[in-house]
C-alpha positions in Angstrom: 82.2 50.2 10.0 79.4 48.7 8.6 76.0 49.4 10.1 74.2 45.8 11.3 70.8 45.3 10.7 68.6 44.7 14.0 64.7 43.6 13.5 62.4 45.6 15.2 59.7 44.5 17.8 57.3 46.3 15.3 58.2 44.3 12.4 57.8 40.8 14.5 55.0 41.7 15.2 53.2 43.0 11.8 55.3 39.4 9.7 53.0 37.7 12.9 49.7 39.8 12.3 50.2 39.0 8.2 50.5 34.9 9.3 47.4 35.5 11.6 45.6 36.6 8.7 46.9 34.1 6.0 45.8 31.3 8.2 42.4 32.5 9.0 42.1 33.2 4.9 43.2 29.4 4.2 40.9 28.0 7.0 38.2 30.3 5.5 38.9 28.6 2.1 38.6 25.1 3.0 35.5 25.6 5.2 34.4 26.6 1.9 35.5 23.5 -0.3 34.3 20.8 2.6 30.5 22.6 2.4 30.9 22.7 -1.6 31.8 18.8 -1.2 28.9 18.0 1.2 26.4 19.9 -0.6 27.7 18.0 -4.1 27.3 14.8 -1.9 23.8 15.3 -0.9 23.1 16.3 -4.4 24.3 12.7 -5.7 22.1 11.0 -3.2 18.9 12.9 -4.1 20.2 11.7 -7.5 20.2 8.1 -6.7 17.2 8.8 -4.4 15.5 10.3 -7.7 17.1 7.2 -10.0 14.2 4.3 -10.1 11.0 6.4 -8.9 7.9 3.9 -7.8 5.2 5.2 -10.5 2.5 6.6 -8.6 0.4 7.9 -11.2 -3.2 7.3 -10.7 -4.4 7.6 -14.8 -5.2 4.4 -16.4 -4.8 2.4 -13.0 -6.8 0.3 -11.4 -6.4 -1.0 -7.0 -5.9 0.6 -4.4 -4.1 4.2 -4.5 -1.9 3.2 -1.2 -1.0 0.2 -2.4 2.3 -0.9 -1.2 3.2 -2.3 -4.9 2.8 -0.9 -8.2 2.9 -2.8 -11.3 3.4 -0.5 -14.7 2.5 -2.5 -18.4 4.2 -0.5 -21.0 2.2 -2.1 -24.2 1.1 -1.7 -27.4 -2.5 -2.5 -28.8 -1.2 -4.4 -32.0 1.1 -6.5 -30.3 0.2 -10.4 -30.1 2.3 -11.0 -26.4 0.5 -7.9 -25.1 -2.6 -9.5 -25.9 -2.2 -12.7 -24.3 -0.7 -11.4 -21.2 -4.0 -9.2 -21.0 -6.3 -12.5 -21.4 -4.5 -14.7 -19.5 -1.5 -13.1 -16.7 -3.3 -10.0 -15.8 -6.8 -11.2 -14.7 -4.8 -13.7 -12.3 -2.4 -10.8 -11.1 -6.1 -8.8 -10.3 -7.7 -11.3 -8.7 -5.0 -12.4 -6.5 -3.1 -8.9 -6.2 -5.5 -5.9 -6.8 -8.4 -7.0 -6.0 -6.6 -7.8 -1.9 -5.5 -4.4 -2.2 -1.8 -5.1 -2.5 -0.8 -3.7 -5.7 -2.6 -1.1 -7.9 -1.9 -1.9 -11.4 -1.3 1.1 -14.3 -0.6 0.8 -18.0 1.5 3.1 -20.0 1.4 3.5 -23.7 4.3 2.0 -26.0 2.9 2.2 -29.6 5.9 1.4 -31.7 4.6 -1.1 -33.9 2.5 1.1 -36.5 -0.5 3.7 -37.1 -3.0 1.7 -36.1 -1.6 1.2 -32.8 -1.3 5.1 -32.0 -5.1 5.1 -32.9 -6.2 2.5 -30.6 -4.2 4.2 -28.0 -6.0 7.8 -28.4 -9.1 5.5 -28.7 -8.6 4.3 -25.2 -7.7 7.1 -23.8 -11.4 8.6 -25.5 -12.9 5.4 -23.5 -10.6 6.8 -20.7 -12.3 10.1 -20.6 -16.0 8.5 -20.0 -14.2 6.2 -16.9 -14.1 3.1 -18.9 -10.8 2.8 -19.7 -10.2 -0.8 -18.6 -13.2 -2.1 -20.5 -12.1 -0.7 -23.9 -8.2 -2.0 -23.2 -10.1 -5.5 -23.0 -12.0 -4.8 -26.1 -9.3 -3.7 -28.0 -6.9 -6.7 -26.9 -9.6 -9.2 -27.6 -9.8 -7.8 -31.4 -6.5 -8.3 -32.5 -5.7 -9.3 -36.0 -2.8 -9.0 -37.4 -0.5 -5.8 -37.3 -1.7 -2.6 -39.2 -4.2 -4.6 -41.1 -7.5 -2.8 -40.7 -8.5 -4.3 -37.5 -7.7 -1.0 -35.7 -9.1 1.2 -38.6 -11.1 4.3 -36.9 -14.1 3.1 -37.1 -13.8 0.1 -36.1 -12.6 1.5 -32.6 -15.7 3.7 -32.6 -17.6 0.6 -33.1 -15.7 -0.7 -30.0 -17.2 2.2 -28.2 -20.5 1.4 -28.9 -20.5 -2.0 -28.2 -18.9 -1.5 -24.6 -21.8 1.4 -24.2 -19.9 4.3 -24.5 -21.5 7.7 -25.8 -20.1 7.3 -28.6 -20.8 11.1 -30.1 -18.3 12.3 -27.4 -16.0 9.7 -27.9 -16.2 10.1 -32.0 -15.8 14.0 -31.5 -12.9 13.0 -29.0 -10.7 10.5 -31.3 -11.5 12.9 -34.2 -10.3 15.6 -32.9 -6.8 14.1 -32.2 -7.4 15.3 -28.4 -4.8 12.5 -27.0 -2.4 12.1 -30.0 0.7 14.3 -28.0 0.1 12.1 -24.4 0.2 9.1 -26.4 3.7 9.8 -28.0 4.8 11.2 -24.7 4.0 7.8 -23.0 5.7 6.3 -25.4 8.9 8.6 -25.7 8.8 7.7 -21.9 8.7 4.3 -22.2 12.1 4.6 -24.4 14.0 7.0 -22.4 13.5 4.0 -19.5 15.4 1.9 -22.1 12.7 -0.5 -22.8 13.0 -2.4 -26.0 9.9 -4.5 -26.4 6.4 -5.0 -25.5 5.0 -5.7 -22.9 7.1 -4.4 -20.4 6.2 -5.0 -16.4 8.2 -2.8 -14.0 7.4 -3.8 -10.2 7.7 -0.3 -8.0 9.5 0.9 -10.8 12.7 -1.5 -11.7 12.0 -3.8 -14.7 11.0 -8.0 -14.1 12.3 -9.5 -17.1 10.3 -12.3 -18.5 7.5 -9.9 -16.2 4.8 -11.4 -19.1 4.8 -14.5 -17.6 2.8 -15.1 -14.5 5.0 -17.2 -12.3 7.7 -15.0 -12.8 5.8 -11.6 -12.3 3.7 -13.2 -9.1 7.3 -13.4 -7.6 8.5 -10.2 -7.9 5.3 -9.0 -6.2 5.4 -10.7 -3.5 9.3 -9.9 -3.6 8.5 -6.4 -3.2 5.4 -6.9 -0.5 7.8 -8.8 1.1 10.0 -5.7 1.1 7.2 -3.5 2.5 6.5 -4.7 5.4 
């Protein structure tokens, strides 16, 4: 007669220990995944967090440091809108914004259009050096003539120096010397890894006004984003 095969208590109990165990492994694994998700969540929000920073750099600005609004011109020194928005949209945005302490204003280099304007850009940041920085950006603005024709030449930005009372051995021996050349081309190299494609480009706490050259247009975005910060 053949035998027939009877489980054991024994083995029950070691095919229920073995279950135990495989349940606690799985459970162990997705503890596991749910952290790894949650962790690659809060990495994407720091990531969108990090996206559109407010520049808060405090070289070549001019307001208040707390300021609740920050205004960025990316320019170049050669170009004819960059010049008119310095003579006639930035002195209002000054007197009505900086000045009241709302917005601190900074510019950023954007030298695309030729040699002359990388020169005038380590030329400024020479004038930069001695505190003057806004003084030489208006001096420079207000000499425009036509692009890479001579008007930026070298020595004609060391005779800008003189005439806005720099000490102008330091700043010669400063714009000779190439001191700035590298921060100029990393302004610039930063200007296009924002995607900008023309000059003068306004950002307001860091996302880009177009049409940001023209006064009304600009004015609104400010107060848009003081709006914002209260």
């Amino acid at each position: 007669m053949a035998k027939k095969y009877v489980k054991s208590n024994s083995s029950k109990r070691s095919r229920n220990t073995r279950k135990q165990a495989n349940r606690w492994v799985i459970g162990l694994i997705a503890a596991v995944v749910l952290i790894g998700m949650g962790a690659i969540a809060l990495q994407q929000n720091q990531n969108i967090a990090k996206a559109e920073p407010v520049e808060t750099s405090q070289d070549k600005s001019m307001g208040e440091i707390a300021a609740p609004v920050v205004v960025v011109e990316y320019g170049d020194y050669q170009c004819p809108a960059c010049g008119r928005f310095a003579s006639t949209v930035k002195p209002k945005i000054v007197e009505e914004f900086v000045k009241t302490g709302q917005v601190r204003f900074v510019f950023r280099s954007f030298q695309f259009i030729g040699e002359e304007s990388q020169w005038a850009a380590e030329a400024a940041e020479c004038a930069n050096e001695q505190g003057k920085y806004w003084e030489y950006y208006e001096k420079v603005y207000s000499k425009q003539a036509g692009e890479n024709a001579g008007a930026f030449r070298k020595e004609k930005l060391v005779q800008f120096a003189a005439e806005i009372g720099l000490q102008t051995e330091s700043f010669n021996q400063c714009l000779a010397s190439g001191k700035f050349t590298e921060k100029v081309k990393a302004e610039t190299l930063e200007a296009q890894k924002l995607g900008l494609r023309s000059t003068p480009s306004l950002l307001v706490n860091g996302k880009l006004v177009e049409g940001g050259a023209q006064y009304e247009i600009l004015s609104q975005k400010i107060r848009e984003a003081l709006a914002k910060s209260k």
